[in-house]
Every structure is written in C-alpha cells, then in structure tokens.
DOFI-81230 format. One record per residue (C-alpha): x negated, y, z. Coordinates in nm, 2 decimals, always signed. Last residue first. Layout:
N
@c1=X | c2=Y | c3=Z
...
// end
This chain:
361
@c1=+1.22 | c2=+3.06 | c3=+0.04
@c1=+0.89 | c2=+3.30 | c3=-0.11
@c1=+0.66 | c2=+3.21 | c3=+0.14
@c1=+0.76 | c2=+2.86 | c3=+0.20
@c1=+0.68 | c2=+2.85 | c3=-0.18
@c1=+0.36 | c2=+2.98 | c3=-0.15
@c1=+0.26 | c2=+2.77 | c3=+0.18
@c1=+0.38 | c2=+2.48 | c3=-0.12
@c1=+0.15 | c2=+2.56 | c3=-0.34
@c1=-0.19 | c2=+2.62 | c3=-0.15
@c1=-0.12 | c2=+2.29 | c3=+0.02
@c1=-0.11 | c2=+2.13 | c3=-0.35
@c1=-0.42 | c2=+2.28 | c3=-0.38
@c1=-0.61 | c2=+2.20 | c3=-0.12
@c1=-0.52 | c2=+1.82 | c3=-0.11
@c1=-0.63 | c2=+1.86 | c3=-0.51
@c1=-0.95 | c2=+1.97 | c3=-0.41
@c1=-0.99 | c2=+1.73 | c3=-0.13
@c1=-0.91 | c2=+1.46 | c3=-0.40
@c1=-1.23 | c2=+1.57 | c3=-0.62
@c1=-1.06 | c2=+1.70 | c3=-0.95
@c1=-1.06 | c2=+1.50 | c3=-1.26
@c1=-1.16 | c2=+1.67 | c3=-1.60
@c1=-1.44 | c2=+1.36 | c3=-1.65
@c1=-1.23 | c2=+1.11 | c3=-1.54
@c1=-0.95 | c2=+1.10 | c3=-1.80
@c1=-0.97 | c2=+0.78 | c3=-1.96
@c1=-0.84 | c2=+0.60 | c3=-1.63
@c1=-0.54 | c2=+0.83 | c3=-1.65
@c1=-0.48 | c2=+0.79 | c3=-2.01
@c1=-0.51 | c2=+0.38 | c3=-1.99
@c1=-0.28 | c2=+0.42 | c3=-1.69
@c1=-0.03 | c2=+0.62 | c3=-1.85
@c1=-0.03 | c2=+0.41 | c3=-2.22
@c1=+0.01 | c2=+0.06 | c3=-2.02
@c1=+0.35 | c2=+0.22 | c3=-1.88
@c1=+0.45 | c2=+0.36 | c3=-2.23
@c1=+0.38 | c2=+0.01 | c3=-2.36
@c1=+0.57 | c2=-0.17 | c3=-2.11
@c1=+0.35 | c2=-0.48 | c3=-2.06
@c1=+0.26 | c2=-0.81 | c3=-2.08
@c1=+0.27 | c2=-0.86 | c3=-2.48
@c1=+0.30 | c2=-0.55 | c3=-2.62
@c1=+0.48 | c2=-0.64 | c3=-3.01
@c1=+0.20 | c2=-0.65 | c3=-3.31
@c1=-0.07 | c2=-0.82 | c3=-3.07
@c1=-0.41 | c2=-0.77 | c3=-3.10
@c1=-0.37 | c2=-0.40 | c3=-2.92
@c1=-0.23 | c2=-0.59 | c3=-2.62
@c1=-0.54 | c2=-0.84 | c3=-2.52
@c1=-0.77 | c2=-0.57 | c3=-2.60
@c1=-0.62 | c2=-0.32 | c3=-2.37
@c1=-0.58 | c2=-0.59 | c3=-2.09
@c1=-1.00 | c2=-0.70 | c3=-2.13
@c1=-1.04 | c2=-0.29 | c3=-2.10
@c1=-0.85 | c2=-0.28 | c3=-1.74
@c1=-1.03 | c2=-0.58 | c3=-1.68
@c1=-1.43 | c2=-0.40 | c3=-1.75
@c1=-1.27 | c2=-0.06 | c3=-1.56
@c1=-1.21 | c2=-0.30 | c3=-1.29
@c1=-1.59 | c2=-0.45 | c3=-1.27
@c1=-1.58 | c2=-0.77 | c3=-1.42
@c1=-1.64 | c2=-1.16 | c3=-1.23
@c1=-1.64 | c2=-1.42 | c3=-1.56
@c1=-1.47 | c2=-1.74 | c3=-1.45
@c1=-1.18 | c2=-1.69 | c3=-1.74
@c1=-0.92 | c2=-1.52 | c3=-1.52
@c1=-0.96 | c2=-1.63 | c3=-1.23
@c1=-1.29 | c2=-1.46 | c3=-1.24
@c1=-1.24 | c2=-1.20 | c3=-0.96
@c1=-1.20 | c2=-0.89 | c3=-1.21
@c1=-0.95 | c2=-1.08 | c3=-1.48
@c1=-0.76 | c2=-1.17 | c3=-1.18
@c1=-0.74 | c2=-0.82 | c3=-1.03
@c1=-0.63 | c2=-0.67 | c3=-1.32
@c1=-0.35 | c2=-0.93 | c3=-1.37
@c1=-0.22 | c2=-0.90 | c3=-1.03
@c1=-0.19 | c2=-0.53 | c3=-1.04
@c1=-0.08 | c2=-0.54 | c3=-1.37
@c1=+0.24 | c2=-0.80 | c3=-1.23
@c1=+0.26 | c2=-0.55 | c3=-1.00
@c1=+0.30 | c2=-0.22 | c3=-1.16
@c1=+0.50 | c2=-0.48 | c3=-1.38
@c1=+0.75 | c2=-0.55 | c3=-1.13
@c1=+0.80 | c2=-0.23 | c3=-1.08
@c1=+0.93 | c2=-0.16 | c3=-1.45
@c1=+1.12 | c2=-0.45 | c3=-1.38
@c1=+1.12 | c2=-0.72 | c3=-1.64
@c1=+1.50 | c2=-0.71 | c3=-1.78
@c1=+1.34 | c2=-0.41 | c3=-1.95
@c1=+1.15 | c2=-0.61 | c3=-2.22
@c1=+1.19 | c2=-0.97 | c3=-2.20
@c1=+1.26 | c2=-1.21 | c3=-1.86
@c1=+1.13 | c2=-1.58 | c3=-1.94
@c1=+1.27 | c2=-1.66 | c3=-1.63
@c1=+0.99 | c2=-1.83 | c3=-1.50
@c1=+0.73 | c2=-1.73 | c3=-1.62
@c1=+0.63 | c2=-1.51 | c3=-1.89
@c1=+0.67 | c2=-1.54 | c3=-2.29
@c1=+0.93 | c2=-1.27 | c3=-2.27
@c1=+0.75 | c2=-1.02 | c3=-2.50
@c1=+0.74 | c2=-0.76 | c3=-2.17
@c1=+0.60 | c2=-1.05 | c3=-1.98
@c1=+0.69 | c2=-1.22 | c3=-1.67
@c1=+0.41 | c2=-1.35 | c3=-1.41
@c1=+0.51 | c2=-1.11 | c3=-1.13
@c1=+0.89 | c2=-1.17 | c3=-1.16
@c1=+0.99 | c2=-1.35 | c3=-0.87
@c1=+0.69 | c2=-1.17 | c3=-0.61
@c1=+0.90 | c2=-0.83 | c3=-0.71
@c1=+1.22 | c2=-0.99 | c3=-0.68
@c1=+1.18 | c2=-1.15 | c3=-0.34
@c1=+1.03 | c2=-0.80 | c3=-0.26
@c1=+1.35 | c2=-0.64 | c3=-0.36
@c1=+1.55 | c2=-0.91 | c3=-0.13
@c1=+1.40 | c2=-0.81 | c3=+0.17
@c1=+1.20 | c2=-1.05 | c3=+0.37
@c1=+1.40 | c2=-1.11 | c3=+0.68
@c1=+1.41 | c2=-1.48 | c3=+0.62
@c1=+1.06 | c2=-1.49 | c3=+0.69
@c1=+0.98 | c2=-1.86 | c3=+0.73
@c1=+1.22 | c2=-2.11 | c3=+0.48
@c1=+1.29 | c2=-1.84 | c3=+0.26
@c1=+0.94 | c2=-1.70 | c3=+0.23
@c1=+0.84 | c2=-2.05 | c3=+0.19
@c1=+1.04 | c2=-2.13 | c3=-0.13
@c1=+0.95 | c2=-1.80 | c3=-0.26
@c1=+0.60 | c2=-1.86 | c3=-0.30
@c1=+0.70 | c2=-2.25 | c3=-0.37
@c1=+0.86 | c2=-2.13 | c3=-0.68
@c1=+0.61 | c2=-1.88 | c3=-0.79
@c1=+0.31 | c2=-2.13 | c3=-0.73
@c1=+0.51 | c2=-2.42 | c3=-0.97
@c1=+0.30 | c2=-2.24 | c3=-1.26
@c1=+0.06 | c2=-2.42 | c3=-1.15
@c1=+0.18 | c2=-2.73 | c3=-1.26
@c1=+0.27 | c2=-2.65 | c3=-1.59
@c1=-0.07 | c2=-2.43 | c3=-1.60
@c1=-0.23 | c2=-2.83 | c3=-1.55
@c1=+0.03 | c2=-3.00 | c3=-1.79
@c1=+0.01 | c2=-2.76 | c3=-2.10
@c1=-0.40 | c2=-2.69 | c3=-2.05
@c1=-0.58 | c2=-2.49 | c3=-1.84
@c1=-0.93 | c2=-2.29 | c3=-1.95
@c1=-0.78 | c2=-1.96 | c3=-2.00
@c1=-0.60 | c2=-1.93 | c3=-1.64
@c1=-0.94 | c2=-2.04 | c3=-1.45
@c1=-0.94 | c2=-2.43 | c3=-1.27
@c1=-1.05 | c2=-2.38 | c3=-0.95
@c1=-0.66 | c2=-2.35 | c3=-0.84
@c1=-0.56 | c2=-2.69 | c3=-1.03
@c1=-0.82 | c2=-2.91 | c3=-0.87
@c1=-0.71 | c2=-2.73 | c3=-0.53
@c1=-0.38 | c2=-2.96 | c3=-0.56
@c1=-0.09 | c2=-2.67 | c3=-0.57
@c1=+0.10 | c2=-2.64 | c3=-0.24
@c1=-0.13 | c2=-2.34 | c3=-0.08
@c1=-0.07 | c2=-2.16 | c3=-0.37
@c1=+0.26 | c2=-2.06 | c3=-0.27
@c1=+0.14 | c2=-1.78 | c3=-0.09
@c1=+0.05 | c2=-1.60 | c3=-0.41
@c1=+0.31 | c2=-1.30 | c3=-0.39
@c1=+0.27 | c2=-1.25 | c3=-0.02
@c1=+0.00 | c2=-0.98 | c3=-0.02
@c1=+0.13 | c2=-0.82 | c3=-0.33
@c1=+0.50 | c2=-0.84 | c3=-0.21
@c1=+0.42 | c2=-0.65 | c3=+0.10
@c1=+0.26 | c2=-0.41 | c3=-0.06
@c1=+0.54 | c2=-0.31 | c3=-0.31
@c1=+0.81 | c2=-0.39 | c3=+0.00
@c1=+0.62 | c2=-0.10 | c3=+0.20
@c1=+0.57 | c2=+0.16 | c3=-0.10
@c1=+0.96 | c2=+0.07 | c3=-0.14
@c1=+1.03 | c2=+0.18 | c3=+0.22
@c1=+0.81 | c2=+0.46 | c3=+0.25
@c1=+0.94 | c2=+0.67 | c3=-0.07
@c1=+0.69 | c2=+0.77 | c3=-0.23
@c1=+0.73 | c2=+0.64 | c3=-0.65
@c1=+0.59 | c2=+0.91 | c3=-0.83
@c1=+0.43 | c2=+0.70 | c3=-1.10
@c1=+0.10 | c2=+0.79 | c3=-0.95
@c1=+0.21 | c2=+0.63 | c3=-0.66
@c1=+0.36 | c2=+0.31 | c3=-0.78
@c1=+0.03 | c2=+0.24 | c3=-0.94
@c1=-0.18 | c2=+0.33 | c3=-0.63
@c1=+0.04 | c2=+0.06 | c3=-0.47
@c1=-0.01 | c2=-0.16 | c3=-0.72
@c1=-0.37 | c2=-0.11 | c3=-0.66
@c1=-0.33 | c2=-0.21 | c3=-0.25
@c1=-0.14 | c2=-0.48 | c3=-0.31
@c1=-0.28 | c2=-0.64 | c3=-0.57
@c1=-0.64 | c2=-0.64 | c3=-0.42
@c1=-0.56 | c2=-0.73 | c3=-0.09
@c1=-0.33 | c2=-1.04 | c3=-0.22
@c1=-0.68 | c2=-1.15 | c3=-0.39
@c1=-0.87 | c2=-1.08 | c3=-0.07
@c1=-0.61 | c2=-1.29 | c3=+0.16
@c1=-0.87 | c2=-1.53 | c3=+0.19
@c1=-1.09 | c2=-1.32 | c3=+0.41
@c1=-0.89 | c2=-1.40 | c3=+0.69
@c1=-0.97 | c2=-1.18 | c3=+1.02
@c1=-0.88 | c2=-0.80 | c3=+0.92
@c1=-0.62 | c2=-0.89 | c3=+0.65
@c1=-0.42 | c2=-1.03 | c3=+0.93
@c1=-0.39 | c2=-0.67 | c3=+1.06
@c1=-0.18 | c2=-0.63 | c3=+0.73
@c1=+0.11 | c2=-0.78 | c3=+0.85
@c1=+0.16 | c2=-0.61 | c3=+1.16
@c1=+0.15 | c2=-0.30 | c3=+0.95
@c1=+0.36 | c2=-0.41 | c3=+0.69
@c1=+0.64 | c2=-0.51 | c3=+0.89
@c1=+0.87 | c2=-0.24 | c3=+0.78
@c1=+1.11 | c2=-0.03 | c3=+0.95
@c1=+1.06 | c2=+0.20 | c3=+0.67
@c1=+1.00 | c2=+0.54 | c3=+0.88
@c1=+0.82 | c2=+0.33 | c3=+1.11
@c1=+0.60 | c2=+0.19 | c3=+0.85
@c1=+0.52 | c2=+0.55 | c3=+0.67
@c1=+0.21 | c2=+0.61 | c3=+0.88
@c1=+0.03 | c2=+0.25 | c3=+0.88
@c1=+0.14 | c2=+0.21 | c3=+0.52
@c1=-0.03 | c2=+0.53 | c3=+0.43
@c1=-0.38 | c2=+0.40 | c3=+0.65
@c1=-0.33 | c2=+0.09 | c3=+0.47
@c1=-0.38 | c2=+0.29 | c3=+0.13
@c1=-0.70 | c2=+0.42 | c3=+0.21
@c1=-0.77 | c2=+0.13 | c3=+0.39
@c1=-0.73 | c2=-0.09 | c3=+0.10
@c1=-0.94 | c2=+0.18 | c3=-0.10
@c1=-1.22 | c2=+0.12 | c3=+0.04
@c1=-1.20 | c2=-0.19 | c3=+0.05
@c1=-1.16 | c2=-0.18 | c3=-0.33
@c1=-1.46 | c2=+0.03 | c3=-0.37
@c1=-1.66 | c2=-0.24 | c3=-0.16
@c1=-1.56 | c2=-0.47 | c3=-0.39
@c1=-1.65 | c2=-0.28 | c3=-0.70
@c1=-1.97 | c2=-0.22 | c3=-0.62
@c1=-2.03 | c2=-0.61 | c3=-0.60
@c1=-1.87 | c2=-0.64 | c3=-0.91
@c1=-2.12 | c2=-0.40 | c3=-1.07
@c1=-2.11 | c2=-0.09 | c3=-1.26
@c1=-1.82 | c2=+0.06 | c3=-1.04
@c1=-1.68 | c2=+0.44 | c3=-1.16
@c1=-1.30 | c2=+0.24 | c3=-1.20
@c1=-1.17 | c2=+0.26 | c3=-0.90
@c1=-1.31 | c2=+0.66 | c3=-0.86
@c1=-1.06 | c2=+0.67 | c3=-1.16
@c1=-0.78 | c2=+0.48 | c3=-0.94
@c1=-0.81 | c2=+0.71 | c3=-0.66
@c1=-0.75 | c2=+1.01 | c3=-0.85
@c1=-0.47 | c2=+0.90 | c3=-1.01
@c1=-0.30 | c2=+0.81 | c3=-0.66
@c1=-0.36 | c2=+1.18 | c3=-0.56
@c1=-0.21 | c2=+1.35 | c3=-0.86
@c1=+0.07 | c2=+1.14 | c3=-0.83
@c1=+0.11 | c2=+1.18 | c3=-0.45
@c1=+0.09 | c2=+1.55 | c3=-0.48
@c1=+0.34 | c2=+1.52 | c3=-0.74
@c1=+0.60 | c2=+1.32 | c3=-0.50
@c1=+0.52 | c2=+1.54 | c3=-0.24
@c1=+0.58 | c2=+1.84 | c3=-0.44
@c1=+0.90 | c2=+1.67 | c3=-0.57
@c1=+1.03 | c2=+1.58 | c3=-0.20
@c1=+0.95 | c2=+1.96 | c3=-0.02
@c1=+0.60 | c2=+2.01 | c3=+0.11
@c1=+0.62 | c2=+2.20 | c3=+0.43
@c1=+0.71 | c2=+1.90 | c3=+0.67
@c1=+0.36 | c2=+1.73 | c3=+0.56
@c1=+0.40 | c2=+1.34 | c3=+0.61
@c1=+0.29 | c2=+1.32 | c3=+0.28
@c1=+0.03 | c2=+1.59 | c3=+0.29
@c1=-0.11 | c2=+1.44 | c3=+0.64
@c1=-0.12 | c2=+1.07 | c3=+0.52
@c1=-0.34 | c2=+1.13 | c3=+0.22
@c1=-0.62 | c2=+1.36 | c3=+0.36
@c1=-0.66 | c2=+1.10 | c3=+0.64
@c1=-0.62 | c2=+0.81 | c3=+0.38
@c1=-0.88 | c2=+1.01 | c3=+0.18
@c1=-1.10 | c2=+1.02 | c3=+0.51
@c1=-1.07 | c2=+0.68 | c3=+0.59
@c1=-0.99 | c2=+0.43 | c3=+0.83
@c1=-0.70 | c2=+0.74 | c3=+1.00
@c1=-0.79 | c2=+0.87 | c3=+1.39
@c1=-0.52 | c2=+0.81 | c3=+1.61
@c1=-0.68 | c2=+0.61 | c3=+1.88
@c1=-1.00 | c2=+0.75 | c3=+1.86
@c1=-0.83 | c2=+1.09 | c3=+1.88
@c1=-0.62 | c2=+0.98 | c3=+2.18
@c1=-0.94 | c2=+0.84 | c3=+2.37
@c1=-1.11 | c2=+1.17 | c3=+2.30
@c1=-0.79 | c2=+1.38 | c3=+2.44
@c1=-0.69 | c2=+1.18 | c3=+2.73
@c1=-0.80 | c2=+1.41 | c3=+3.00
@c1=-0.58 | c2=+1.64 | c3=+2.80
@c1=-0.29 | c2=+1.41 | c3=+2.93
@c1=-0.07 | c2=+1.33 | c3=+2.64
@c1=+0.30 | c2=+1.51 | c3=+2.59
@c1=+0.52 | c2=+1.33 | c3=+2.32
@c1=+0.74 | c2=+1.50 | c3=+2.08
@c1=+1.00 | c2=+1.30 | c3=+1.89
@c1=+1.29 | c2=+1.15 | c3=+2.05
@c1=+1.59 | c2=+1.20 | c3=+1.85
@c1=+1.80 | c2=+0.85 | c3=+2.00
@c1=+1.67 | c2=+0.67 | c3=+1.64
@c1=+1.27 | c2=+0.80 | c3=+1.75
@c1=+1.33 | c2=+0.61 | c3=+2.06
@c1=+1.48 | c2=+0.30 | c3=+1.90
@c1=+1.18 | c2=+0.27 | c3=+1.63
@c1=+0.94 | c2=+0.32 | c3=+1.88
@c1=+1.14 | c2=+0.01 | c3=+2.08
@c1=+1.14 | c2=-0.16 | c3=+1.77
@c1=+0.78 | c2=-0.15 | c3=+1.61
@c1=+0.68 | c2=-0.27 | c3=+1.96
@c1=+0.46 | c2=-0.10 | c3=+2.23
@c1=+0.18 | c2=-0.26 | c3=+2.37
@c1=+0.13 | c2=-0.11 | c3=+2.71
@c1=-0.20 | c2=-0.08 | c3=+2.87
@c1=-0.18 | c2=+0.28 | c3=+3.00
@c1=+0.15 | c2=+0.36 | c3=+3.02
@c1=+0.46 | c2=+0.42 | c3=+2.82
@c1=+0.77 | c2=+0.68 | c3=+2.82
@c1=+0.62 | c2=+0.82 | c3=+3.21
@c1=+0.82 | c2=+1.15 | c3=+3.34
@c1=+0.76 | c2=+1.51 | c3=+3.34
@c1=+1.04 | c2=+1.69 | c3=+3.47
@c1=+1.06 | c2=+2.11 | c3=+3.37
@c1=+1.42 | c2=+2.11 | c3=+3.50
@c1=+1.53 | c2=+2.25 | c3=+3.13
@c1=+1.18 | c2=+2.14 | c3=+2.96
@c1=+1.23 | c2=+1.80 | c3=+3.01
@c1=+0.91 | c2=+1.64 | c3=+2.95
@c1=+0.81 | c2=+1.26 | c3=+2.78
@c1=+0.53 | c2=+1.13 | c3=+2.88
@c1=+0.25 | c2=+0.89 | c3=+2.70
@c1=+0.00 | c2=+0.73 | c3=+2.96
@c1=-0.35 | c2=+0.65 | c3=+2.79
@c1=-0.54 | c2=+0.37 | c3=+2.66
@c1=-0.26 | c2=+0.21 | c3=+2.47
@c1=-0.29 | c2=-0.09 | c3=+2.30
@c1=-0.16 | c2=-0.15 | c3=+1.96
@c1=+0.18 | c2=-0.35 | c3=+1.82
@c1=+0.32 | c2=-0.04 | c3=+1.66
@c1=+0.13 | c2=+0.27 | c3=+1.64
@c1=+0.19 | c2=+0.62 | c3=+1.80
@c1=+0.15 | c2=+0.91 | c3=+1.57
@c1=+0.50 | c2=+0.89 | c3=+1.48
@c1=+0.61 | c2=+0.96 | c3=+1.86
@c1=+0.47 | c2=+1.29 | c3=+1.82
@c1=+0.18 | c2=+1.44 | c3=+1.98
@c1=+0.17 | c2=+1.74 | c3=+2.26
@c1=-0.13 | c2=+1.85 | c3=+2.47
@c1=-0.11 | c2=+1.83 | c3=+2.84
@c1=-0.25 | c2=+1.99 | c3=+3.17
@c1=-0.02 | c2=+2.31 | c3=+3.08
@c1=+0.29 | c2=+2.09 | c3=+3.15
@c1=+0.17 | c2=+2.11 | c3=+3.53
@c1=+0.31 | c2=+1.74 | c3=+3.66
@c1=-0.01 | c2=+1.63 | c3=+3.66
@c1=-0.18 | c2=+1.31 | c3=+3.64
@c1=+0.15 | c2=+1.13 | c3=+3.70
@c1=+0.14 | c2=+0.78 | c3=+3.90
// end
C-alpha cells in the first residue's frame, strides 16, 4: 500500500543510487507527473538484481521518489565506506565535469591516495591503510558497476567473509589507483582491472601448498616450474566456471607475470607486446608480494617494495619488469608527497573548475 500519494511527501533519488543484490528497507516509486500517479517500482524487502536495474535504467528510467519517512534508512542505505570514496564517487559521477576534467580529477585523486599508501612505518599500518583504501576504491566500483554491467560488486562482497582473498584485495584495489592516475576512468575497464586482480591468483588452489610457502627468491628451476603452472590453471578455471568473464580480463590475469625484458611467463611477451595495463597489474601484484613476504619472507611497508622494485631495475642495463616511463610516473608521484594537496582540496578544486567552465559554455 502507498504511504502517500501527495508527491510533496517524497524526496527524489536516482535509480543509480540503488545497489544490486541488497535489501531494501523502503518502497521505491516511480511518479507520472502528467496524471500525477504514484506507483510502487520495488518494495520494502526486495532484493533487486544487477539486471532488472540495469533494464529499467536501459527503458530511460532514472529518477526515483522515496518516502521522506524513509529518509534515515535511505541515507544508511546509500551512504559510501569512506569519506574519500564518498568525495571520489560524487566528482566522477558529477554531470558538470566534462570527460578530461574527470579524467584529471581522477589522476590527481588516484595520486593522492597512493602517497597517503606509502606514509606507513609498519606493516601492520600498512594493512589497515590498504583497507582503507579497498573501500575507497570499492565504493567507485559499487557506483560505476551498473554503468559497466559488471559483476564486480557481487564479487567483492566475498571479500567481506574470506580473508584469503587479501593478496587479490591488494592488487586490485592498487592497480586500480594505478589505472587512475594514468587517466584510465572509464567504468568498464576500472571493473575488468579489479576484477582481474582478485581472480588473477585463483589458480593457486592446484599447486601442492609446499610450493605456495615457499617465497619467489628462495625456489629453484623445478619448484618455480611448477608454480608457474598458477597462470594456466587461473585461466583454466575461469573458463570452466565463469564463462562470462571478459576477454580483456583473461588478458590482464594472462600476462601478469610477463616482463618488459621478456624473461616473464608464459609467453615470454617483450616490451610493448606486454600491455601497458597489464603491467599496472603485474606492479600491482609485484608490490604487493614484496609487501606480504612472498616475496623473500620479509613483510615491508609499500613505500619499502616500491623501493625493493627501484633497486631491482636500476641494477639492470635494460628495465627488467617494467616500462620505464611507467615505473618513472609512479616513482615521481610517490616522491612527491610533501607538495601534495589533501584530497578534499583537490575535490574542491576541480569543482571550482568546472562550475567555471559551465559558467563560461
């Protein structure tokens, strides 16, 4: 039954506010302004589906009217994990900002986050900056999910209840913030980019555990031939049990132990037949590993890894892992910290830019 049918009783949302595969505690309407009809899209209790929002939004339904009894409750509802994931999410769903403002606002942004990355002293400070900054980043890839018709969200609420997935965590959410501050916004490759970090190491689970407590440095030929296997079976189970995985992330999980010398595997790719994504991801991965102890069985603070990677490519007379000019932008970004604005200040001032461009179209 209708609360009210008095269009004043309600306050107005947008079908993108409404998340995929979460309980309602409210009634969402829909209202018909011509014959002023207010009529019941979901109620109270409902679980909608990534699909059927998807199809509504598809047929140009956008605004949703919510019961002002229902304000609190909606706000809960809505409200983002973070405050930077707030800040985040509203200037990149901004309808003022054109594409390249966005696409600079999500550079500046994405920089930011990865210097605070790298303030830890500890590796216990630096986990709880990187769940931090998972939810920063989840709380993008909860917004821009519909406008991908991604997965990722469903996905990611496993991270909630398995602890395992920390590694694939990690590497998702920093290659993210690498993609970013590269410029790279658009919702569906943010979405593939995530989901290939928290897939990419799925085909661990067929390697002997022997093998997996065994850290990179210390294996010999036969033990890193056999775990090298991991990228096979990765993509082995994929297309056995998600045969809608797009074929960029395939890619992406493919290539994430290649090198820029070629000495990777499997392919052996070499120079720019590794993907320049592929290596935000590939770094990713690497950071992470040197971090956790995977690595060597020493745990390091981020900034401590990024600095193990610098070392490990100024030793060599030809980059080894990476795209030099791609290692050079992070290593300047990191290095950068003292001149970097607070991310409020740099919300603000992109916002200042583009009402001053409205203002002048």
């Amino acid at each position: 039954m209708i609360e009210s049918k008095d269009i004043a009783d309600y306050f107005d949302a947008t079908l993108s506010n409404i998340k995929p595969l979460v309980r309602l505690d409210f009634d969402i309407h829909l209202y018909f302004s011509q014959n002023q009809h207010m009529v019941v899209l979901f109620k109270k209790g409902e679980i909608p589906s990534a699909e059927i929002i998807q199809k509504y939004r598809s047929k140009g339904l956008n605004k949703i009217w919510i019961h002002k009894n229902n304000f609190e409750t909606f706000k809960a509802y809505s409200a983002s994990r973070t405050k930077e994931g707030s800040l985040l999410s509203t200037l990149l769903n901004s309808t003022e900002l054109g594409g390249e403002l966005k696409k600079a606002a999500g550079k500046e942004i994405a920089k930011v986050l990865l210097q605070n990355a790298t303030q830890a002293k500890t590796f216990q400070e630096q986990q709880e900056i990187n769940k931090k900054n998972f939810q920063t980043i989840r709380d993008i890839l909860d917004q821009t999910a519909l406008q991908a018709e991604s997965c990722i969200s469903e996905i990611l609420k496993l991270c909630d209840v398995d602890p395992v997935l920390t590694h694939g965590i990690n590497v998702a959410t920093y290659a993210v913030v690498f993609a970013m501050a590269f410029g790279k916004i658009v919702p569906d490759l943010l979405a593939d980019i995530a989901l290939a970090g928290l897939l990419h190491d799925i085909g661990v689970s067929q390697i002997p555990i022997s093998i997996l407590q065994t850290p990179w440095q210390a294996m010999d030929r036969e033990i890193f031939r056999e775990y090298a296997e991991h990228v096979h079976f990765s993509l082995k189970l994929i297309n056995e049990f998600s045969v809608s995985t797009s074929e960029r992330v395939k890619l992406l999980i493919d290539q994430h132990h290649e090198k820029f010398n070629g000495s990777g595997y499997p392919n052996g790719y070499k120079a720019f037949q590794f993907n320049d994504i592929a290596q935000l991801l590939t770094m990713a991965d690497l950071v992470d590993s040197i971090s956790n102890g995977r690595w060597d069985g020493k745990k390091r603070t981020l900034k401590d890894a990024l600095d193990v990677i610098n070392k490990l490519e100024s030793v060599t007379p030809t980059p080894e892992y990476f795209n030099p000019e791609i290692l050079k932008a992070v290593f300047y970004w990191i290095s950068h910290t003292e001149t970097s604005e607070p991310l409020t200040q740099v919300v603000d001032t992109v916002s200042s830019q583009a009402k001053y461009i409205k203002q002048l179209s």
